[in-house]
C-alpha positions in Angstrom: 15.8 20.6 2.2 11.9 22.1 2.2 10.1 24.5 -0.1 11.6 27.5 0.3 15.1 26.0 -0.5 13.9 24.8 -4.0 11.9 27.7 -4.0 14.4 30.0 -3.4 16.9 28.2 -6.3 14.1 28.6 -8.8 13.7 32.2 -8.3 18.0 32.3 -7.9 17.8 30.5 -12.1 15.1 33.2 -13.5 16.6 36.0 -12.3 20.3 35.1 -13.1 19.1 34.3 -16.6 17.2 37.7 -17.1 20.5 39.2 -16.3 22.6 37.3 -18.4 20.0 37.9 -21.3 19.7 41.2 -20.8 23.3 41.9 -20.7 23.1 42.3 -24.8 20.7 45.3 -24.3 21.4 48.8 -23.7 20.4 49.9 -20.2 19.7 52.9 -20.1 19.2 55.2 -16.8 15.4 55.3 -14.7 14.8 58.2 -16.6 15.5 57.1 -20.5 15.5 52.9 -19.7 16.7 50.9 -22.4 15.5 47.4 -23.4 17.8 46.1 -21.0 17.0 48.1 -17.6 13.5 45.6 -16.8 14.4 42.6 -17.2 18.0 43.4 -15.5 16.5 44.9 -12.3 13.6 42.5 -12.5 16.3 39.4 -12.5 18.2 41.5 -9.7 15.0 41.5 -7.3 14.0 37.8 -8.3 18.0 36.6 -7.1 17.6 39.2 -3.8 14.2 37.3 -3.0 15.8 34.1 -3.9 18.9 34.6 -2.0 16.5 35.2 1.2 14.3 32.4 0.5 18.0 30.0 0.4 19.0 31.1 3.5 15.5 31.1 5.4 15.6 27.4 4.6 18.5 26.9 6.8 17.6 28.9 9.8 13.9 27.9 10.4 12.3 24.5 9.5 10.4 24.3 6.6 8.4 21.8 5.0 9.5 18.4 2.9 8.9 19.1 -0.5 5.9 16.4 -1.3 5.7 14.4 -4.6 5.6 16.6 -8.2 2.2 17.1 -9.1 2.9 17.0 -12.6 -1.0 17.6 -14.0 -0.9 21.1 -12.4 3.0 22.4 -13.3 1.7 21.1 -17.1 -1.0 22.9 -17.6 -0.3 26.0 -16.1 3.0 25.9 -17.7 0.8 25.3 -20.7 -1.5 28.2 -20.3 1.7 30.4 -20.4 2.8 29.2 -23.6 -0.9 29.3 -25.1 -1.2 32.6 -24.1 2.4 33.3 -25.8 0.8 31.7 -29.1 -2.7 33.0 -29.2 -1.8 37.0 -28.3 -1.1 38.4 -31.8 -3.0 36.1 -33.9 -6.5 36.4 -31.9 -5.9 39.5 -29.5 -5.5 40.1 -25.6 -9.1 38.3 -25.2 -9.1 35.4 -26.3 -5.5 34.7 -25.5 -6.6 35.5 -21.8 -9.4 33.5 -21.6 -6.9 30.3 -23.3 -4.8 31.5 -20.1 -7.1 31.4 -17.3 -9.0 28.7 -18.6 -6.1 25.9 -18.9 -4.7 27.9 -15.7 -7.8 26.7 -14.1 -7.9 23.0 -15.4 -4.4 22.5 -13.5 -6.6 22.7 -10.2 -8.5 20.4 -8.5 -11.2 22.8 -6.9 -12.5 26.1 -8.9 -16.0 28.1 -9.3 -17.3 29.3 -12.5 -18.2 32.2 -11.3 -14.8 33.1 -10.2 -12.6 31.8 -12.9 -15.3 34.3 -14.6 -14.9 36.7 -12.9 -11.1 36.5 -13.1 -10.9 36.4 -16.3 -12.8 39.8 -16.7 -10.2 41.3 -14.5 -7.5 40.1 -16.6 -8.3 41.1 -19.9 -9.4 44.6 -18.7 -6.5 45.0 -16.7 -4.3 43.6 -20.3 -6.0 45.8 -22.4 -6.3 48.8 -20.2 -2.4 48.6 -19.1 -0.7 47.7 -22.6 -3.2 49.1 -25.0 -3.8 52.1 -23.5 -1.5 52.9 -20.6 1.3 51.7 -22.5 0.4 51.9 -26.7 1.6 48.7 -27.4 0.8 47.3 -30.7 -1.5 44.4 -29.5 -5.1 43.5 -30.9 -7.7 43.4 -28.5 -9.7 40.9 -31.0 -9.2 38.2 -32.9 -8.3 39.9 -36.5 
C-alpha cells in the first residue's frame, strides 16, 4: 500500500475520534451550534476525505511509503504541543513564534525571511480571528 492509503487511515482515526468525543456534547442546529456541532462535522468531513483517499489507493498507483523520518514528525508534533503549553501562560505571540519556530527546525531547507514572514501572518491572523473576530479570552502577550 502507498501514501494515500496510510494517508487516508490517519485522516479515517482523527475524524472517528472527534466524533466519538464529541458525542458527550450537545449539538446544537447551524443556527444555535452547541460544543458538539464542530468537532462532529469536522470528524465527519476528515472520515469523507479519508474514505476517498482509501479507495483512491486501490484504483490508481500510488507511491511506497519511504522510511519514517522521525526528526521531522517530532518536532512538528512538538511545536503543536508547545504551542498547546505556551498559549495562556505567555499569549498568542509568543506561543506562535514557539510554533513556527520548532515547526521549522523539523525541515531540512528554510529562509529566514520566510519563516519570518510566516510567523507574522500567523499571529495576526490568531489574534485578529480569536481575539477579535471571535472574543475569546486569550492574551495576546506574555502576562
Amino acid at each position: 500500500m502507498g501514501k494515500d492509503f496510510f494517508a487516508g487511515l490517519v485522516f479515517l482515526g482523527f475524524g472517528a475520534g472527534a466524533i466519538l468525543i464529541a458525542r458527550g456534547y450537545p449539538m446544537g442546529g447551524a443556527m444555535r451550534m452547541g460544543p458538539g456541532y464542530f468537532p462532529t462535522v469536522l470528524g465527519g468531513l476528515l472520515v469523507l476525505l479519508g474514505l476517498v483517499l482509501v479507495a483512491r489507493a486501490f484504483w490508481l498507483r500510488d507511491e511506497p511509503v519511504e522510511a519514517w523520518a522521525f526528526r521531522p514528525l517530532l518536532l512538528v508534533h512538538g511545536a503543536v504541543v508547545a504551542f498547546a503549553l505556551t498559549v495562556r501562560p505567555l499569549g498568542l505571540v509568543v506561543a506562535t513564534l514557539a510554533l513556527v519556530g520548532l515547526s521549522r527546525l523539523g525541515g531540512w531547507d528554510f529562509r529566514v525571511l520566510e519563516v519570518a514572514a510566516l510567523f507574522l501572518f500567523l499571529a495576526a491572523l490568531a489574534i485578529g480571528l480569536f481575539v477579535y473576530g471571535l472574543g475569546l479570552p486569550f492574551g495576546v502577550w506574555p502576562g
